[in-house]
C-alpha positions in Angstrom: -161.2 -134.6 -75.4 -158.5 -132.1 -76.9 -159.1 -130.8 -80.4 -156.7 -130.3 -83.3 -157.0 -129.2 -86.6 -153.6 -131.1 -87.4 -152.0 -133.8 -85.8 -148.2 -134.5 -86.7 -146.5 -137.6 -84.6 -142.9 -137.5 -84.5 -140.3 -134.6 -83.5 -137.9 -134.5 -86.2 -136.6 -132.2 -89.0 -140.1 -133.9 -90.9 -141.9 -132.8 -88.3 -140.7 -129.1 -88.3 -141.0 -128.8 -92.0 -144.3 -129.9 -92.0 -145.4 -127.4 -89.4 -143.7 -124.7 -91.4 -145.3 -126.2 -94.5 -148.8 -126.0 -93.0 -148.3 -122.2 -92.0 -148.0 -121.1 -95.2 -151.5 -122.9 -96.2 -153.2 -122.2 -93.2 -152.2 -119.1 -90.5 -154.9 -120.4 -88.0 -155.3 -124.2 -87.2 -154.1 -125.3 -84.3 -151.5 -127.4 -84.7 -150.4 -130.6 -82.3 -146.8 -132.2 -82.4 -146.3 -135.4 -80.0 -142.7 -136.9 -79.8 -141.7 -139.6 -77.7 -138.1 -137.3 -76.9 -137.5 -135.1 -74.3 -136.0 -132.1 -77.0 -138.0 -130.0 -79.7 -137.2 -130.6 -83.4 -133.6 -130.1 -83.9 -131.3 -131.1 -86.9 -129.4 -134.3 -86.6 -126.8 -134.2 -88.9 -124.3 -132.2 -86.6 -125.2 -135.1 -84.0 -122.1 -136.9 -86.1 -120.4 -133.8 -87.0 -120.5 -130.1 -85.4 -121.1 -130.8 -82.2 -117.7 -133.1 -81.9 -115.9 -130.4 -83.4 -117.2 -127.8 -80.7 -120.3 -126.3 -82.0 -122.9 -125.2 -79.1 -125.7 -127.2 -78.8 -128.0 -124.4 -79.0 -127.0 -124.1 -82.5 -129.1 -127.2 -84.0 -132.9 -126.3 -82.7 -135.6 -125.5 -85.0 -137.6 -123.3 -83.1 -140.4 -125.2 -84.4 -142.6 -123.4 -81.5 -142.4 -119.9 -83.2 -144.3 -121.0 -85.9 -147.4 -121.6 -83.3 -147.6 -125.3 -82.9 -147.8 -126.9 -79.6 -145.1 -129.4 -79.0 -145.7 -132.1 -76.4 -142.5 -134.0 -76.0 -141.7 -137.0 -73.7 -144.6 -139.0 -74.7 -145.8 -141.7 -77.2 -149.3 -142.1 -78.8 -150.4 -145.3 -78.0 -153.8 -145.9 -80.0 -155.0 -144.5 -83.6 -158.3 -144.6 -84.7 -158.6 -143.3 -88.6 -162.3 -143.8 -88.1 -163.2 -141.6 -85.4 -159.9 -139.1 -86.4 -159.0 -139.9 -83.0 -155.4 -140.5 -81.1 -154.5 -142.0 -77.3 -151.1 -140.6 -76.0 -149.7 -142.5 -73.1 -151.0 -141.1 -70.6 -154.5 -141.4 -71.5 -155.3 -138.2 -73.1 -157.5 -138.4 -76.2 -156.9 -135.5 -79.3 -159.1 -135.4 -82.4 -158.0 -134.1 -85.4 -158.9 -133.4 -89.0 -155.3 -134.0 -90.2 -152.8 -136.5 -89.4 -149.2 -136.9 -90.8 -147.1 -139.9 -89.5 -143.3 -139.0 -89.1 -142.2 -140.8 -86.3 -138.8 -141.6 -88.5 -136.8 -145.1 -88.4 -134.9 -146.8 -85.5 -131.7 -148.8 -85.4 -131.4 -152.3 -86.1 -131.4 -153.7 -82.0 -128.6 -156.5 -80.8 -129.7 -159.3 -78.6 -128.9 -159.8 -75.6 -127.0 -155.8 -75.4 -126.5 -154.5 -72.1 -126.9 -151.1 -71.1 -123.7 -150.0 -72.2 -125.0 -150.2 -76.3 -125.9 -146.2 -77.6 -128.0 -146.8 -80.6 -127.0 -143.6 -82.4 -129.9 -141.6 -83.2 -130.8 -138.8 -80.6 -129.2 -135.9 -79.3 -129.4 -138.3 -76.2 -127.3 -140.7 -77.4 -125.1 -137.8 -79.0 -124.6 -136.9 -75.1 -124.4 -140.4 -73.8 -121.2 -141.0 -76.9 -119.7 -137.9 -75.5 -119.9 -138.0 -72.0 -118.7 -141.5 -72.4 -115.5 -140.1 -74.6 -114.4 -137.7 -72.1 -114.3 -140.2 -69.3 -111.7 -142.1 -71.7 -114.1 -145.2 -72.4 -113.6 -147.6 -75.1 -115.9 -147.9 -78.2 -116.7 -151.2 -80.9 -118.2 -149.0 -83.2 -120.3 -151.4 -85.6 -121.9 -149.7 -89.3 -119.6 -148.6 -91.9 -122.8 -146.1 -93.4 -122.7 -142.2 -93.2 -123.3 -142.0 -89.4 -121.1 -144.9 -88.2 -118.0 -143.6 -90.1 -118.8 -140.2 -89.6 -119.1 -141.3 -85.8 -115.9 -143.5 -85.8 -114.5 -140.0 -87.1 -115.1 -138.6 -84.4 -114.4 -140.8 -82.0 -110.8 -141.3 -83.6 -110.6 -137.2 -83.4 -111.1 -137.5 -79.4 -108.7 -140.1 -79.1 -111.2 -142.9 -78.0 -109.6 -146.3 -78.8 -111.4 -149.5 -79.2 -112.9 -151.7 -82.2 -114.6 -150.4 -85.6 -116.6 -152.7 -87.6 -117.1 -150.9 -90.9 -118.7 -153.2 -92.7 -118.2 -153.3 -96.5 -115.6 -153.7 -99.3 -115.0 -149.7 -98.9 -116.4 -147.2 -97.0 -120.1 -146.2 -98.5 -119.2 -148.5 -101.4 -120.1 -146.2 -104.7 -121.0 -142.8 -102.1 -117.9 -141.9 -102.5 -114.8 -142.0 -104.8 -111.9 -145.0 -103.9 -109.6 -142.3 -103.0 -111.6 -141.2 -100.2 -112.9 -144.4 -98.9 -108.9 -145.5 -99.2 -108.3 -142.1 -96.9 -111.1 -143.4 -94.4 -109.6 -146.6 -94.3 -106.1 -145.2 -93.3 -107.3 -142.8 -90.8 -109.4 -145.6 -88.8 -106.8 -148.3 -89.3 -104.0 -145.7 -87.7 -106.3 -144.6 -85.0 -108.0 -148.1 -83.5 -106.8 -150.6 -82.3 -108.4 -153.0 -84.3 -110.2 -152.2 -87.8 -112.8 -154.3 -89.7 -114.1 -153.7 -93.4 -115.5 -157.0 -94.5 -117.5 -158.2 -92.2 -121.3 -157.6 -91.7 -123.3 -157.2 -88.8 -125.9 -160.0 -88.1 -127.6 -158.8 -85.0 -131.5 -159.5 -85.3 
């Protein structure tokens, strides 16, 4: 059985801060990070922004490592026990720990019945996926009308993709941002796709 003196499940910017929160309290104990993704910490924002305008992807790590805490990426814990301070990855190994902080993040609403074509945009993965598929000069229904889908749609329309955008909602982030803007948005995506949505809502569960 592997011993910790902290446990922290989940890889992202929480994740990193806590670590880096933790050295500053405590110099010594050993410190376990588990994350079901193949990359370190990294920060997501330029997932939607920088990194479709160019910037290297070597610029969004956290180098959460150099603040001496093992990262084990790729894998999931399975089973938590809070009585015997004890976790189960997936692949069978058991850590104990004295501390344990859950911040494994949120996920994306799933669609029925989606093929393999659907990027649920979260990951630097799924940054890849959205990009690779853009240079090949695929079509893209782009369905949220939040932060990340317009910021995404932005994007998108700045490569040239064509396709569908589903923005759902009277105006773009509704009271986030002033009518001027959301007006702006609404140009910019009506003049770029081929066919623009702002009223509709997604029902997908």
């Amino acid at each position: 059985m592997e011993r910790h003196k902290y446990l922290i499940i989940g890889g992202g910017l929480a994740a990193d801060a806590a670590v880096r929160g933790i050295r500053e309290m405590d110099q010594y104990g050993s410190i376990l990070v588990v994350s079901d993704e193949d990359d370190p910490p990294y920060d997501r924002p330029p997932l939607s922004k920088a990194l479709w305008k160019g910037a290297a992807v070597d610029t969004i790590w956290c180098h959460t490592e150099l603040a001496n805490a093992e990262l084990r990426l790729g894998t999931s814990i399975d089973v938590l026990d809070p009585d015997s301070k004890t976790a189960t990855d997936a692949n069978g190994t058991v850590v104990s720990y004295e501390k344990l902080l859950l911040v494994t993040g949120g996920s994306p609403r799933r669609l029925r019945n989606a093929d393999s074509a659907v990027i649920y945009f979260r990951r630097l993965s799924d940054f890849k996926r959205a990009w690779n598929a853009a240079s090949e000069g695929a079509e893209f229904a782009v369905i949220g009308g939040g932060f990340i889908g317009s910021e995404i749609a932005a994007a998108l329309a700045h490569e040239r993709a064509k396709g569908f955008v589903d923005l759902s909602g009277r105006l773009h982030w509704g009271t986030c941002v002033s009518s001027t803007a959301g007006a702006f948005l609404k140009r910019l995506f009506s003049n770029t796709w081929r066919r623009c949505a702002f009223q509709r809502a997604s029902r997908s569960r």
